[in-house]
C-alpha positions in Angstrom: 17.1 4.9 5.8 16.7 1.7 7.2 16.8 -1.7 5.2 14.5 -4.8 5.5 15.9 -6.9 8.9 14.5 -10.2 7.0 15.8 -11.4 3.7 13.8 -12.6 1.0 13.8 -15.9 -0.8 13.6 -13.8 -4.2 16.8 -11.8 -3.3 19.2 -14.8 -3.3 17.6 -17.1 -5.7 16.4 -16.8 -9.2 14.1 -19.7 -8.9 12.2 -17.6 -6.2 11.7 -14.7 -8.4 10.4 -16.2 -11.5 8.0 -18.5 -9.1 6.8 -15.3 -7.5 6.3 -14.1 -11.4 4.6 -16.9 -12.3 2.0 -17.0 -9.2 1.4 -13.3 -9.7 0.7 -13.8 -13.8 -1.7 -16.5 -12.6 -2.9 -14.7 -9.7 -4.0 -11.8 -12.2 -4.9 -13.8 -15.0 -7.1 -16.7 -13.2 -7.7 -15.7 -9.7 -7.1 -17.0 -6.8 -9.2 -20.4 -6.9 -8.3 -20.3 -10.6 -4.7 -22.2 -10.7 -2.3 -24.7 -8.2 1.1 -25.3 -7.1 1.4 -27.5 -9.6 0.7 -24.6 -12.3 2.8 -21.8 -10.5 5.4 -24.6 -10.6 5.6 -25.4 -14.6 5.0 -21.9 -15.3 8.5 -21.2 -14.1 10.3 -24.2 -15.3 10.7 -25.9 -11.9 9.8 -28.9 -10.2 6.8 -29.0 -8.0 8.9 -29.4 -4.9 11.0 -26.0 -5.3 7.4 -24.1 -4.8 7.2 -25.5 -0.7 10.9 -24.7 -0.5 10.0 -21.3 -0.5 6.0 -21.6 0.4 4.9 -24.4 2.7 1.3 -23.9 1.3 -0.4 -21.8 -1.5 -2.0 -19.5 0.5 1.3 -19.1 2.0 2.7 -18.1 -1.9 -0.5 -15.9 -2.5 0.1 -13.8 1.1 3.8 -13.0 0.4 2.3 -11.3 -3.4 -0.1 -9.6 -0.9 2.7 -8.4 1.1 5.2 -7.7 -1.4 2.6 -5.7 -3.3 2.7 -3.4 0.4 6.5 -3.2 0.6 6.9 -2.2 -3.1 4.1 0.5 -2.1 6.4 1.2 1.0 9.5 1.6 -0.6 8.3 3.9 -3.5 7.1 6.1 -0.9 10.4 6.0 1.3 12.5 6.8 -1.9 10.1 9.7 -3.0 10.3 11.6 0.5 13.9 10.8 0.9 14.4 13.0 -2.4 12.1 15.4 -2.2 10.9 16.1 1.7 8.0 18.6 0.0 6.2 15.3 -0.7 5.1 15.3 2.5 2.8 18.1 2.3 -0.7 16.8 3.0 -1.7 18.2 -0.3 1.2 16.2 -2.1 1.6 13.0 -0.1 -2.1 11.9 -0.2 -2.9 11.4 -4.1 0.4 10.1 -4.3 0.2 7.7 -2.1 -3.2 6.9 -3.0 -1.8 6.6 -6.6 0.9 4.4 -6.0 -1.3 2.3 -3.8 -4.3 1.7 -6.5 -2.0 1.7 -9.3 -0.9 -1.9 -8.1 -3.4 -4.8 -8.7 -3.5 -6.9 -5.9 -3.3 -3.6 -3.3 -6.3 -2.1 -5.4 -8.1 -5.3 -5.7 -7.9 -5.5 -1.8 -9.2 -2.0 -1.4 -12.3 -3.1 -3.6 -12.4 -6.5 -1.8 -12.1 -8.4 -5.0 -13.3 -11.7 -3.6 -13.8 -12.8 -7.9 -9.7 -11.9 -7.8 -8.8 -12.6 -4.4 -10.7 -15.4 -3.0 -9.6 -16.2 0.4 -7.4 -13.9 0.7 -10.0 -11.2 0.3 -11.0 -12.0 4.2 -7.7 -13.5 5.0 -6.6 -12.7 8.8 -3.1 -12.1 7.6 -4.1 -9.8 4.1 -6.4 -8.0 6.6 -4.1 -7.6 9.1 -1.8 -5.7 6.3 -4.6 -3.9 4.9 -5.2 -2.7 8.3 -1.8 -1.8 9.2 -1.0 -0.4 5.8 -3.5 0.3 3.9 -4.3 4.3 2.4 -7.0 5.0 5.4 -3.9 3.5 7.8 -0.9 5.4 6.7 -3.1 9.0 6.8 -4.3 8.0 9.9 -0.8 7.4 11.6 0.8 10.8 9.6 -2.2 12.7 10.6 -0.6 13.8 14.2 2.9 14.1 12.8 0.8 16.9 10.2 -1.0 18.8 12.7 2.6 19.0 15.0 4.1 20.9 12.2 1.8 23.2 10.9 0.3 21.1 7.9 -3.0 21.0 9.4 -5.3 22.9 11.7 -5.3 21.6 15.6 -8.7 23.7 15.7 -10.5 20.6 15.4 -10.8 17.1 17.3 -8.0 15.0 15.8 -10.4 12.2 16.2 -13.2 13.5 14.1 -10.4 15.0 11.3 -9.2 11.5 11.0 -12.8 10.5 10.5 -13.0 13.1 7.7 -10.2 12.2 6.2 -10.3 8.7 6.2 -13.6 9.1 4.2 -12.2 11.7 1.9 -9.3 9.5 1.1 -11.7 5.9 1.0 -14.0 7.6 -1.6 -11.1 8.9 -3.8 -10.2 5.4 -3.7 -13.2 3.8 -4.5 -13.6 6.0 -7.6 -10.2 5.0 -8.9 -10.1 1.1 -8.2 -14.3 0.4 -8.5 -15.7 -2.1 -10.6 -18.0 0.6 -12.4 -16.8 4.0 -11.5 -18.7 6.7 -11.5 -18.6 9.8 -14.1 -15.4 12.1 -12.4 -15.0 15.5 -12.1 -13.8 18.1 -14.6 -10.5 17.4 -12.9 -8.6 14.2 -12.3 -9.7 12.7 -8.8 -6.0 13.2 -7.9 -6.5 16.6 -8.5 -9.6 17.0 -6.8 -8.2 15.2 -3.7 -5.3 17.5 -3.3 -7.6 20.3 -3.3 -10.5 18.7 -1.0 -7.3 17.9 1.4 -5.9 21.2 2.0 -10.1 22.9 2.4 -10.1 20.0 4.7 -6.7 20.3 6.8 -6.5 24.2 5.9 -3.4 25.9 4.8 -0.1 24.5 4.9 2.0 26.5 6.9 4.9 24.7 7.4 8.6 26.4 6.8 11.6 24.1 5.1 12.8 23.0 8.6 9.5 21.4 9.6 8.9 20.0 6.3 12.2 17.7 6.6 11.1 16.8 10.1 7.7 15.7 8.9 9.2 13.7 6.2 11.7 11.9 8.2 8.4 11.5 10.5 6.9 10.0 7.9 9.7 7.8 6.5 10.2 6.5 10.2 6.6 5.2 10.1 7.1 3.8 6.8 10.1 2.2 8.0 8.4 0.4 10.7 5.3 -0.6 8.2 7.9 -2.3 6.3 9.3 -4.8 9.1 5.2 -5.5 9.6 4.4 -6.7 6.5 7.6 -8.7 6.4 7.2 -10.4 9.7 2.9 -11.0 8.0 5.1 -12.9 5.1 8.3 -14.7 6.3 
């Protein structure tokens, strides 16, 4: 497994962390348009001027807790198929990503484009840019090919058009868990409903032990590489 080829400021100083603390409090608590420099800076018991040793602007501060929120996302996904390589069953690996990505604020405020949260960074070239690249509809998109190699989902069908269906299956699941006003769910838990719709979807999973580890370290490669693109979006 691969580690980050950038360091960040919050791994070598303390000051970083709790200003990257303080800005996400704020973030949450205010939004976006809702707090300064100035505020991100007492909040963490620093002078002004440590902030733009780290951030040169704000909005610079604001997309590193964009990107961060994608590499934490990353990394708990890395860590889960490195342990246990059944996670990458199509069945398994979509609600859990999809859990682990609305589970975090600013990743499920982006999904909902939260512009009341967000502000500019809802329509921010560099948080669309990591939405785009990283994002839930992304990652099944890229692992959708690596599935259908190894006999976790039927070839019988246009890859094209099951992306399609997928990527809509997966955007509504999401939109029912990170909405403003969701709608009444099912009997089961949309998690639970997704793992099901996903296998009726893909069809059975018919992998052996052999091509399950090849799909995850498929998978973790990808990741890998998703991780080095949101950090080169941040630093």
């Amino acid at each position: 497994m691969s580690t980050p080829s950038v360091d960040l400021p919050e791994q070598h100083s303390t000051k970083a962390a709790r200003l990257l603390a303080a800005a996400s409090d704020l973030l949450l608590g205010r939004g976006a348009r809702g707090f300064t420099v100035a505020d991100v800076a007492h909040r963490a018991h620093v002078g002004k001027g440590t902030v733009y040793l780290y951030w040169p602007t704000k909005e610079d501060l604001l997309i590193g807790l964009v990107g961060r929120g994608f590499l934490g996302l990353l990394e708990d996904l890395i860590r889960r198929l490195g342990e246990d390589p059944d996670l990458a069953r199509p069945s398994r690996f979509c609600p859990t990503m999809l859990d682990a990505a609305t589970s975090q604020p600013l990743l499920a405020a982006l999904q909902r484009h939260d512009e009341n949260l967000l502000g500019i960074l809802a329509d921010h070239p560099r948080s669309v840019a990591l939405h785009d690249a990283l994002g839930p509809s992304a990652v099944i998109g890229a692992v959708l090919p690596v599935w259908r190699t190894h006999g976790l989902a039927r070839t019988d069908w246009d890859t094209a058009d099951q992306a399609f269906a997928l990527h809509g299956l997966v955007t509504g699941i999401a939109m029912s868990l990170v909405g403003p006003a969701p709608a009444p769910g099912p009997a089961g838990s949309p998690l639970t409903v997704l793992s099901a719709a996903v296998t009726a979807l893909l069809g059975p999973e018919q992998a052996d032990e052999a091509q399950l580890r090849s799909t995850a370290t498929e998978i973790i490669a990808f990741l890998n590489r998703g991780r080095e693109t949101a950090l080169g979006l941040i630093t």
